[in-house]
C-alpha positions as CSV (number, residue, x, y, z in Angstrom):
1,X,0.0,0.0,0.0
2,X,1.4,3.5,-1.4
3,X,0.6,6.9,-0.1
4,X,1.4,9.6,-2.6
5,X,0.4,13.2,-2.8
6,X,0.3,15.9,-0.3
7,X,0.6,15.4,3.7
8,X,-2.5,14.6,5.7
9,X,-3.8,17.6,8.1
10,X,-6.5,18.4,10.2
11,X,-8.7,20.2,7.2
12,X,-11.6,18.6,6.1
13,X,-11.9,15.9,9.3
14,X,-15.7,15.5,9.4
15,X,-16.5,16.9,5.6
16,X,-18.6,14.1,4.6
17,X,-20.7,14.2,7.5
18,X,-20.7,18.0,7.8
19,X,-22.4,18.0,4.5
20,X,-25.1,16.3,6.4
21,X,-26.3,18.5,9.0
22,X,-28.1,21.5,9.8
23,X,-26.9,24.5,10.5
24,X,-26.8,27.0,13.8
25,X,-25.8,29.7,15.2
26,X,-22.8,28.2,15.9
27,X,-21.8,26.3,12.0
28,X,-18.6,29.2,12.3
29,X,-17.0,26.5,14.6
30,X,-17.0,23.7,11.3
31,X,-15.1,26.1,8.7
32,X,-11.7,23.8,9.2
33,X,-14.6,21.2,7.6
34,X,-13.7,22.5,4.6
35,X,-10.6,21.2,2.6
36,X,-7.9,23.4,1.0
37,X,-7.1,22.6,-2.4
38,X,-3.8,23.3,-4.1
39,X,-4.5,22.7,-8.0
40,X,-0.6,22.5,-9.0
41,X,-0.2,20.1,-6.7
42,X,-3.4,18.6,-7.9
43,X,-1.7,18.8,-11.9
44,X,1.3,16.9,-10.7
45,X,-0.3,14.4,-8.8
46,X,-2.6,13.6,-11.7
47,X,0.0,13.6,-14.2
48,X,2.5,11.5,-11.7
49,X,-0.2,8.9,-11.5
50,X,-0.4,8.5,-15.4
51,X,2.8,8.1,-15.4
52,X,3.1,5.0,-12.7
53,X,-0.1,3.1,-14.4
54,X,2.4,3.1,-17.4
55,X,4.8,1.4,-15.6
56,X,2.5,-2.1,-15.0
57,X,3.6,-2.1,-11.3
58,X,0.3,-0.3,-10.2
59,X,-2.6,-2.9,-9.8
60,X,-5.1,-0.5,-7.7
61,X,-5.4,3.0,-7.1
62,X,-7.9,5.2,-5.7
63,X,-8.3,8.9,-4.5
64,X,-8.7,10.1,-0.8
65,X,-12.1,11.6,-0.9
66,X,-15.0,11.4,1.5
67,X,-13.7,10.0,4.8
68,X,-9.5,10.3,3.5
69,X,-8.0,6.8,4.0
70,X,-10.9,5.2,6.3
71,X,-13.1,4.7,2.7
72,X,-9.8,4.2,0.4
73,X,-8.3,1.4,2.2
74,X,-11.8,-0.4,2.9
75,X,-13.6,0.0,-0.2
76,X,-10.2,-0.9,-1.9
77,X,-10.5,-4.2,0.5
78,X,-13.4,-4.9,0.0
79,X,-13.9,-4.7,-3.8
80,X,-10.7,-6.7,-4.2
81,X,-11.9,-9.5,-1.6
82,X,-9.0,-8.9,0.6
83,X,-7.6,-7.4,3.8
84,X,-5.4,-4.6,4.2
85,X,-3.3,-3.3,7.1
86,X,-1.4,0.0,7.7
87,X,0.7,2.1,10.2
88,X,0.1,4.9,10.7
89,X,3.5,6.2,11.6
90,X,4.3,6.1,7.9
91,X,1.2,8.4,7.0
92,X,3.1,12.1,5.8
93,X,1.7,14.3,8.3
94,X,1.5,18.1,8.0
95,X,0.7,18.7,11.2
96,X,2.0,17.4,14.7
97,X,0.1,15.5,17.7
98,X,-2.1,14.0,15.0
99,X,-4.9,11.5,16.7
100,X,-5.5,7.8,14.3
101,X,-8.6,9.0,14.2
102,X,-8.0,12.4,12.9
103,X,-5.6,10.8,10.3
104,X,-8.0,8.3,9.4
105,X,-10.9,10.8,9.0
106,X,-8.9,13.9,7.5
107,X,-10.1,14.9,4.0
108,X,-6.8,16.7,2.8
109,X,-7.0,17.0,-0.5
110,X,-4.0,16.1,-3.7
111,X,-3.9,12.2,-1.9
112,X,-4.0,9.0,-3.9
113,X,-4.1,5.7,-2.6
114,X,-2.0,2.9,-4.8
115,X,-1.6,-1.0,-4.6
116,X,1.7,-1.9,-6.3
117,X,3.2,-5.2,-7.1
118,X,5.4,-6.4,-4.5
119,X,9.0,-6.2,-5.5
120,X,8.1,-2.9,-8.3
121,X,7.9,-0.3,-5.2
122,X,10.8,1.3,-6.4
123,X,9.4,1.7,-10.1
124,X,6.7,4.0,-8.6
125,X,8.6,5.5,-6.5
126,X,10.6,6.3,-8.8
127,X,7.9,8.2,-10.8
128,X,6.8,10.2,-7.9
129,X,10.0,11.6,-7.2
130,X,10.5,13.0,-10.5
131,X,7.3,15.0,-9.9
132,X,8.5,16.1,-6.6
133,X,5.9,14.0,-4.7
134,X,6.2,12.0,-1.6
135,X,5.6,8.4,-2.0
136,X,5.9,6.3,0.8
137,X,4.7,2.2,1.7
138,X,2.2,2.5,4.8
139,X,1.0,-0.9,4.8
140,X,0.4,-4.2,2.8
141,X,-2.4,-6.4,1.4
142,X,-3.1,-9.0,3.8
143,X,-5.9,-12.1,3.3
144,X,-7.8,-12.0,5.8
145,X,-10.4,-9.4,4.2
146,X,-9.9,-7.3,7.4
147,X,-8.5,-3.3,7.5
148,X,-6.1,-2.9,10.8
149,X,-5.0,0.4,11.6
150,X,-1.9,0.2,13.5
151,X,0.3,3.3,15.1
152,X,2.9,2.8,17.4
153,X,2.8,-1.1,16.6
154,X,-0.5,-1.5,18.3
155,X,-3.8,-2.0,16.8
156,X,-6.0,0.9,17.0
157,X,-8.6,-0.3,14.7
158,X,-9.9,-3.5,13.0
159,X,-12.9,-4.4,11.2
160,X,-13.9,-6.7,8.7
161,X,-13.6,-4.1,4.8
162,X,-16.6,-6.1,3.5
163,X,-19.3,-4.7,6.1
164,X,-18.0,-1.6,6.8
165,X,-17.7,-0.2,2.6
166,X,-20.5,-2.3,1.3
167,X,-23.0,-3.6,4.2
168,X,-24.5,0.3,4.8
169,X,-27.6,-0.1,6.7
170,X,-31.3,-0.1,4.8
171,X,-33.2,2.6,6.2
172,X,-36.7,3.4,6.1
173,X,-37.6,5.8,7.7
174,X,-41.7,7.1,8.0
175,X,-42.5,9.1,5.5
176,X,-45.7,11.2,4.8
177,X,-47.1,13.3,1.9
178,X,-43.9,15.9,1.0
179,X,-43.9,19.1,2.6
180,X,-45.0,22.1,0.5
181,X,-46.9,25.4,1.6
182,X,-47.8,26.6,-1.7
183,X,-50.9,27.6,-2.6
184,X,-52.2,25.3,-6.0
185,X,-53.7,28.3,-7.8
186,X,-53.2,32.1,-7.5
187,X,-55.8,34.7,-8.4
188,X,-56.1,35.5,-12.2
189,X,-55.2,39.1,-11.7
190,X,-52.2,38.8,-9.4
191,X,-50.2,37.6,-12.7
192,X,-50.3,39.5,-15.4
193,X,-47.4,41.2,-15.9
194,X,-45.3,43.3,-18.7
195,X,-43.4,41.3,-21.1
196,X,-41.1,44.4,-22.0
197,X,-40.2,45.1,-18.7
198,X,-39.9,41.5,-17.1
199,X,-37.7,40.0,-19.6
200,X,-34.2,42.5,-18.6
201,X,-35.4,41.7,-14.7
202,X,-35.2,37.7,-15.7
203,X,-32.1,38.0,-17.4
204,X,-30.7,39.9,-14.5
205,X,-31.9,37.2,-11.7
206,X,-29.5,35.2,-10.2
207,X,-30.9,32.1,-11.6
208,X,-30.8,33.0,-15.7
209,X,-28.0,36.1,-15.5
210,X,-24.5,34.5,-17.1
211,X,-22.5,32.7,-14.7
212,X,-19.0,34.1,-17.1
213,X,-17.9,36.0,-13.4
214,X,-17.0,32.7,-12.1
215,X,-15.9,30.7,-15.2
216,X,-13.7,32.7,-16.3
217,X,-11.8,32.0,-13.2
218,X,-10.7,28.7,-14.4
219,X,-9.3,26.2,-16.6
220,X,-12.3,25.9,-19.0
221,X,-9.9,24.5,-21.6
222,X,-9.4,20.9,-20.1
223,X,-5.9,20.4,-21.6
224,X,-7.1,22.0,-25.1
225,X,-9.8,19.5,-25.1
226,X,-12.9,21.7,-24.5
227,X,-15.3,22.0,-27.8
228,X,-17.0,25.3,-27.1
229,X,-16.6,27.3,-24.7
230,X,-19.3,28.0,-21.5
231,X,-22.7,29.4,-22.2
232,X,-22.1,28.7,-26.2
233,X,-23.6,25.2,-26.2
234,X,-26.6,23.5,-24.0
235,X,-24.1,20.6,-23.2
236,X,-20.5,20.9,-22.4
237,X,-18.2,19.1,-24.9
238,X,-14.9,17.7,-24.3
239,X,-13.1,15.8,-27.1
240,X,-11.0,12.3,-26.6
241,X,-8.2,13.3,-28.8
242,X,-7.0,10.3,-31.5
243,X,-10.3,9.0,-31.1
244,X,-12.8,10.8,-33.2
245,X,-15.1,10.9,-30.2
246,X,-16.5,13.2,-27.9
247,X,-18.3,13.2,-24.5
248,X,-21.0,16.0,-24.0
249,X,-22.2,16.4,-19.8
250,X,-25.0,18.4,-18.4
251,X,-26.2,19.2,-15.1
252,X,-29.8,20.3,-14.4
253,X,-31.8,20.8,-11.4
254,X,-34.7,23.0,-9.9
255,X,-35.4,23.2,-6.4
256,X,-38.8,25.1,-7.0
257,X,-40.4,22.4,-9.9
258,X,-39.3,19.5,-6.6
259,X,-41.1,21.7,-3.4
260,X,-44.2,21.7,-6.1
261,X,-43.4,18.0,-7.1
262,X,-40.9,16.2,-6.0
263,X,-41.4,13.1,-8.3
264,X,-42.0,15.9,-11.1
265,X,-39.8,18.1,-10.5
266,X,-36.8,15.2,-10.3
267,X,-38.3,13.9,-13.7
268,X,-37.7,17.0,-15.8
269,X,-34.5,17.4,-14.0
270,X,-33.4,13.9,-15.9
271,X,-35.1,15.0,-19.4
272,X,-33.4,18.5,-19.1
273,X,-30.1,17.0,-19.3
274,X,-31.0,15.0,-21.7
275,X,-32.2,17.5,-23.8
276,X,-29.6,19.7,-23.9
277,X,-26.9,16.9,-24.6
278,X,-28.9,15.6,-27.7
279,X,-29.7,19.6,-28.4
280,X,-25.6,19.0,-29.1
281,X,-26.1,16.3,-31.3
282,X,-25.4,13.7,-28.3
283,X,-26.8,10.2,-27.2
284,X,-27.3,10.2,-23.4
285,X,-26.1,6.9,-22.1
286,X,-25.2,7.7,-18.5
287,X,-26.2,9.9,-15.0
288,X,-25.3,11.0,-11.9
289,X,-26.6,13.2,-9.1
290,X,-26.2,15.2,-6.0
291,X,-29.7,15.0,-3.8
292,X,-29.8,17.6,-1.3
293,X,-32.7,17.7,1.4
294,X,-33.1,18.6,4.6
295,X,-34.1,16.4,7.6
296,X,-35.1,13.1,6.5
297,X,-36.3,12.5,10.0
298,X,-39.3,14.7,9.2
299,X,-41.9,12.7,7.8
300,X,-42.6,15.2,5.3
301,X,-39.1,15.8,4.6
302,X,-38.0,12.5,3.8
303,X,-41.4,12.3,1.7
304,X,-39.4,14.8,-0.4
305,X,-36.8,12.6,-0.9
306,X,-38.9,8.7,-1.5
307,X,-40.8,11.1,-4.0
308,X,-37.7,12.3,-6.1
309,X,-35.8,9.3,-6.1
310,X,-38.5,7.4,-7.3
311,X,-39.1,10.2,-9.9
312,X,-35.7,10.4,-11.1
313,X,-35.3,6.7,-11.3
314,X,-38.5,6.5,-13.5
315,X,-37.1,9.1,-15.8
316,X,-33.8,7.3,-15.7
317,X,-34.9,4.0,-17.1
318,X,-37.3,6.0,-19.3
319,X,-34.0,7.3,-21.3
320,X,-31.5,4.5,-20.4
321,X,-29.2,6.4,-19.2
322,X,-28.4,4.7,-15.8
323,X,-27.2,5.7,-12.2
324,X,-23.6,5.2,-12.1
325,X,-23.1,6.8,-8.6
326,X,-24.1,9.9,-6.7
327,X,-23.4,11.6,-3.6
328,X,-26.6,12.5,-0.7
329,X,-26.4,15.9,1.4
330,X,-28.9,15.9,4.0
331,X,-30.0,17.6,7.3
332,X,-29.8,20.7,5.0
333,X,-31.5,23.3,7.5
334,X,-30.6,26.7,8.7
335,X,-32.3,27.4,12.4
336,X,-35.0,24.6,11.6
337,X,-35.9,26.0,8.1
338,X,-35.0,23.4,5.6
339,X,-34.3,24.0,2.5
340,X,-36.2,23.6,-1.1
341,X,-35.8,19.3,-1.8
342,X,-33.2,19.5,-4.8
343,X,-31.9,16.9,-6.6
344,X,-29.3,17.8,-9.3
345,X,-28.8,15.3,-11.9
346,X,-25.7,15.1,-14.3
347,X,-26.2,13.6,-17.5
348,X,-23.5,12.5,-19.9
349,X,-23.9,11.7,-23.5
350,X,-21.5,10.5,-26.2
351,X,-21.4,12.1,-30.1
352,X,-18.3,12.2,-33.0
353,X,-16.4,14.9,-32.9
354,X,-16.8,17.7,-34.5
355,X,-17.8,21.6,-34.9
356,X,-20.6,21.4,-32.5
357,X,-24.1,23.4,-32.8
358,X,-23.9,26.3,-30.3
359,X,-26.8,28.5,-29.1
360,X,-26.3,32.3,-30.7
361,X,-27.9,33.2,-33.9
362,X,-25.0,33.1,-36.5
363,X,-26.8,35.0,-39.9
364,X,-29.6,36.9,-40.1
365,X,-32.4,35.7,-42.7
366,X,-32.8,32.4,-41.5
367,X,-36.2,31.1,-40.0
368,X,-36.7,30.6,-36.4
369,X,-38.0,27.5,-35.3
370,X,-39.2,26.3,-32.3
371,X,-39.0,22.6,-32.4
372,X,-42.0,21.1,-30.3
373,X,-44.0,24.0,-30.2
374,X,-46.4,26.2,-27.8
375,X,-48.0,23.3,-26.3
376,X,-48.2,22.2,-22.5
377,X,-48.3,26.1,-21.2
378,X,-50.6,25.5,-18.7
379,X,-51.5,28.4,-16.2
380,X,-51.7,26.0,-13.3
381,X,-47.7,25.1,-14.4
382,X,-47.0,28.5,-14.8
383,X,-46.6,29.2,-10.6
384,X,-43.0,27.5,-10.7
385,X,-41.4,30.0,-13.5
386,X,-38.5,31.7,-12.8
387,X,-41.5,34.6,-14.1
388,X,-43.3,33.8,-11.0
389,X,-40.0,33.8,-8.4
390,X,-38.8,37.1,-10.1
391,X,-41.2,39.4,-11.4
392,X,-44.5,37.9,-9.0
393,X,-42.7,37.0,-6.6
394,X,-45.4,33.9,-6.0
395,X,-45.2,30.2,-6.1
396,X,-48.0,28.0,-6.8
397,X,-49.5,25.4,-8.8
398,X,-47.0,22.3,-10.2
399,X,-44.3,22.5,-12.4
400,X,-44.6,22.2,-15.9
401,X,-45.8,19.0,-17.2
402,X,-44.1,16.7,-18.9
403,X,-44.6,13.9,-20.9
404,X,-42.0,11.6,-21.3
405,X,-42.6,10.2,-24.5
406,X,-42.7,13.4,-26.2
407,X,-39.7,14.7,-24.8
408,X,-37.8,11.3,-26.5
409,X,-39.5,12.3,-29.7
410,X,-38.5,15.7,-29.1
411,X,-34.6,14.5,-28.8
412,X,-34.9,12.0,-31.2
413,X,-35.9,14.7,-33.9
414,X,-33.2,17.8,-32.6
415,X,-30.5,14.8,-32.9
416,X,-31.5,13.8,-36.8
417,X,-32.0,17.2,-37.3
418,X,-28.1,17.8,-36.1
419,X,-26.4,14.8,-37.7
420,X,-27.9,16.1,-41.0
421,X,-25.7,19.7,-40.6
422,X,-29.7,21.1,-40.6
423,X,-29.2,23.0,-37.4
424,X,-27.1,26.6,-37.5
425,X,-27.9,27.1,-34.1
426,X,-30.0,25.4,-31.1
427,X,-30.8,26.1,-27.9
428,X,-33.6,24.4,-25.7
429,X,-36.1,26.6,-23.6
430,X,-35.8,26.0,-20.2
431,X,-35.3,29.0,-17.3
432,X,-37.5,32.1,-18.6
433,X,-38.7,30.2,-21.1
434,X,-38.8,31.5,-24.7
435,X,-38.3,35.0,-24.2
436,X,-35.0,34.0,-22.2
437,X,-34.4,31.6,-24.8
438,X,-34.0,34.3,-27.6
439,X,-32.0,36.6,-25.7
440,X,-29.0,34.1,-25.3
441,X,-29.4,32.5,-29.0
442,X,-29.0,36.8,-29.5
443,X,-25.9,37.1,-27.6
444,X,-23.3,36.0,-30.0
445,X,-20.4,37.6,-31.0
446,X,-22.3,38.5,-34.3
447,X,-24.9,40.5,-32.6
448,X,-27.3,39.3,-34.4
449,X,-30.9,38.7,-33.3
450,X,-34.8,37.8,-33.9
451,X,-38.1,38.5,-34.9
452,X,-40.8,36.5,-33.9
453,X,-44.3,36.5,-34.4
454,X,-46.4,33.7,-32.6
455,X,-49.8,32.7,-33.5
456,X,-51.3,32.0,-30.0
457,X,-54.0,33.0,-28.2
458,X,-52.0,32.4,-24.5
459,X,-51.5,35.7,-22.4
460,X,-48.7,37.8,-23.0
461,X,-46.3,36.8,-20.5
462,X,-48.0,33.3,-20.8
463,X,-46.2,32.9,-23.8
464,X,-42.6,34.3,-23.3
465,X,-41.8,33.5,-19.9
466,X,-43.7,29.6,-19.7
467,X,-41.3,26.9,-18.8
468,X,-43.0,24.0,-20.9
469,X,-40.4,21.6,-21.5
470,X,-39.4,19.4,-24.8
471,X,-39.4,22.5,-26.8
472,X,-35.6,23.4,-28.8
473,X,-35.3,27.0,-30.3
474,X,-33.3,26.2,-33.6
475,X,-32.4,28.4,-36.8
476,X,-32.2,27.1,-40.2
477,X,-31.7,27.8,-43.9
478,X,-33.4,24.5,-44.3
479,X,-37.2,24.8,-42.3
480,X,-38.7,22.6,-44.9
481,X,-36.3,19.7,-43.9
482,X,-36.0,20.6,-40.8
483,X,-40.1,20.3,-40.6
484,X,-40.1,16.6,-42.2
485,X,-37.8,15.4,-39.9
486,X,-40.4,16.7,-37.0
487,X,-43.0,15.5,-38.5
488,X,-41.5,11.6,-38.9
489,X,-40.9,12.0,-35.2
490,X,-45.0,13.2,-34.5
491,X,-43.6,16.5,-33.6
492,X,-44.9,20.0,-34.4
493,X,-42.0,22.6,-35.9
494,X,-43.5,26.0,-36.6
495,X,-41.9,28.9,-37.9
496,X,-42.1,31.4,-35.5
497,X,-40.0,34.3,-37.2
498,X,-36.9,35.2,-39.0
499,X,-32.7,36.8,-37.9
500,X,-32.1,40.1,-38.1
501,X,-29.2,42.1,-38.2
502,X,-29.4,43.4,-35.0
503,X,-32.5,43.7,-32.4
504,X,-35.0,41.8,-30.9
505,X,-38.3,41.9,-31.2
506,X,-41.6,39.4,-29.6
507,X,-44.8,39.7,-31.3
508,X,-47.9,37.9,-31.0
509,X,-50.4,37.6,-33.8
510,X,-48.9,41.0,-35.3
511,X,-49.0,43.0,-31.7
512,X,-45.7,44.1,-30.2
513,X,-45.2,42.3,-26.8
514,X,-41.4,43.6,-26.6
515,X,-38.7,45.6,-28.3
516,X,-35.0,45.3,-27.5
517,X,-31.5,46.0,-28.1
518,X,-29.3,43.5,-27.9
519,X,-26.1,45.8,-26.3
520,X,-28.7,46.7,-23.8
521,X,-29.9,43.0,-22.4
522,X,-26.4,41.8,-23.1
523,X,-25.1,44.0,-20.9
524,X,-27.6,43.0,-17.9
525,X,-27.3,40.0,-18.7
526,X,-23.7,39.4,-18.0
527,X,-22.6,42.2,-15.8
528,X,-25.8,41.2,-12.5
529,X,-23.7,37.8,-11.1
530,X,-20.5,40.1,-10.7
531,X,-23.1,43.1,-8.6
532,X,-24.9,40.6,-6.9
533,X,-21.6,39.2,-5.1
534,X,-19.4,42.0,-4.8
């Protein structure tokens, strides 16, 4: 057993389970909770460990994560059917008057975990020390299918690896109907609303605003690897270089559709993400997520979670694209509020590489269609709206409904539609709905933008702020093609207006709902993240 990487400290002890609890007056006293990454050291590790698996001396690995080297050495154990012991003398410490169990427990981050070959230690060692990493034996691979924790030469732990990384209890706990306060229906009058006015106040809202403050920050590039950049495509797209393929990922989730639904609200969670990877041209084939709740020991609480669980698994076999792990952060409550149930799925998808379809308008004369059409804007769906957050400042009703096998037609068609080179741009209309929608496909460097007219007898705001889903904004030089792929699939594909040069412009059956520049929501749109947080 090989330790590499960066000394153990005290940061992080506790993480995983701090994730997991609610919050007081007194949460200031967790902060050293949180780890303290180092990416350079994070770069060399990474590149270090490439290097060893080359050498055919490594025959395990794994990362110190949740719970450092308590869940590396037994899950390691435990999926390879054996035992493993270590001393913890040999464990790099940063820190001095360490506990076993604060080294066991300690969440430091830039630590890997290796098996080697007995007899090749000094192949990986070798390796290590060329990136200027420690590397040192702290234990060995017994057969007894036990993990012993020695320090000092006395046993301070043991355990059988099996029972304590795979054997987690079963819970179930009582659960009741989920907990929601929201009213099911609002009066009529309380939400109409202007459509000029409300669509610079959604773009602006923390939800929908550009998130290019924060991205920008970092290594968007991946090694060169990166297809498009943030905010260009619905999916991000990384290439596998000398393979002609790509991986596309997206990560979706809405904590106000799951308080209104949990099963629902989880379930378009799962066909979002799928949606915007085969908006890209991509096949989903694989998900994750990240469920965060708050007390399951509420009834109604962990009613929340049974519901969305059960939700997204429905979804999940719906579009084959199976749980391949996840992680669970619970007790989520501040002073006994808790907060909305959200489960945040991630969604990968595979497609050839190439240029991909990105989201802004790239010529002006080409129609504007929206792929799936006006249908399922229901006013009782309408309470869950980042329209009804932001400009209301109401929730009510049920998210917007959506029926599964639809919303496979729906990507069935955008993906034919992209393998056939059909599509000069796509976007799918999700947060703000189509309004939102157009403003983005607007914001390219190109400046160009959109007239639509929309034959529709739906109110005003009805219309350009609804948060139907399987619906895919796309503009074309080919609508008639474009139209008989839709219709193969049983899916409407209107024209619903043209490019332009510059501008933007919403009209419905000839009558002006809203007039904008584009410098002008371009600039609220990516200048409110940066006001909100400084």
């Amino acid at each position: 057993m090989i330790y590499v990487g960066a000394r153990t400290g005290r940061d992080g002890i506790h993480g995983a389970s701090m994730a997991s609890a609610e919050f007081t007056e007194e949460s200031k006293q967790k902060r050293p909770n949180v780890q303290v990454g180092d990416p350079l050291m994070e770069k060399l590790l990474l590149e270090a460990c490439l290097e060893a698996m080359q050498t055919g001396a490594i025959v395990g690995i794994q990362d110190m994560g949740a719970a450092g080297l308590t869940c590396s050495t037994c899950e390691m154990g435990s999926r390879g059917g054996v035992g493993i012991e270590i001393e913890l003398d040999r464990v790099p410490q940063r820190e001095t008057g360490m506990t076993p169990y604060e080294t066991m427990l300690s969440e430091s981050q830039e630590r890997m975990l290796l098996v080697a070959e007995k007899g090749r230690e000094e192949e990986v060692f070798r390796v290590f020390r060329k990136w200027g990493l420690e590397a040192v034996e702290i234990g060995v691979v017994t057969t007894d299918g036990r993990l012993r924790v020695k320090q000092h030469g006395v046993t301070v732990a043991e355990i059988p690896a099996h029972e304590l990384a795979d054997e987690a209890p079963l819970y179930d706990r009582p659960h009741t109907e989920p907990l929601r306060r929201a009213p099911m229906s609002v009066e009529r009058a309380s939400v109409l609303g202007d459509v000029q006015e409300a669509l610079p106040a959604l773009l602006a809202s923390p939800d929908s605003c550009s998130k290019r403050w924060i991205w920008e920050q970092y290594d968007y590039q991946v090694r060169t690897n990166t297809i498009a950049g943030p905010e260009r495509t619905d999916a991000a797209i990384i290439r596998i270089k000398e393979t002609g393929d790509a991986v596309a990922m997206s990560l979706d989730g809405n904590g106000r559709y799951c308080y209104l639904s949990p099963r629902e609200g989880a379930q378009l969670a799962v066909a979002e993400c799928c949606r915007n990877l085969s908006t890209v041209g991509a096949e989903p084939v694989a998900a994750t997520n990240c469920l965060n709740f708050g007390n399951p020991e509420r009834p109604e609480i962990m009613a929340q979670l049974v519901e969305a669980i059960e939700g997204m698994a429905e979804a999940c076999r719906f579009f084959d694209t199976p749980i391949t792990g996840g992680n669970v952060s619970l007790y989520n409550e501040t002073l006994g509020e808790g907060i909305y149930p959200t489960p945040v799925m991630g969604i990968v998808g595979l497609l050839k590489t190439a240029a991909p379809v990105t989201i802004p308008f790239k010529s002006p004369g080409r129609a504007v269609v929206l792929l799936g059409g006006i249908g399922g804007c229901d006013e009782t769906r309408f309470g869950g709206t980042g329209y009804a957050k932001e400009i209301l400042k109401q929730l009510w009703g049920l998210p917007p409904a959506l029926d599964l096998e639809r919303e496979k037609r729906v990507q069935s068609a955008i993906r034919e539609i992209v393998a056939a080179g059909l599509a000069e741009s796509a976007h799918d209309l999700s947060d703000g709905g189509l309004a939102v929608a157009l403003a983005e496909c607007s914001f390219g460097s190109a400046g160009i933008g959109a007239a639509i007219d929309v034959d529709s007898d739906l109110r005003p705001e009805m219309l350009a702020f609804h948060e139907a889903p399987s619906r895919i904004l796309i503009s074309t030089a080919h609508a008639g093609k474009v139209a008989a792929i839709a219709e193969k699939h049983g899916i409407e594909a209107p024209v619903v207006g043209v490019t332009i040069e510059k501008g933007m412009e919403i009209r419905q059956r000839s009558m002006t709902l809203g007039s904008w520049e584009i410098a002008t929501l371009r600039a609220v749109y990516h200048g409110a993240l940066e006001s909100y947080v400084r």
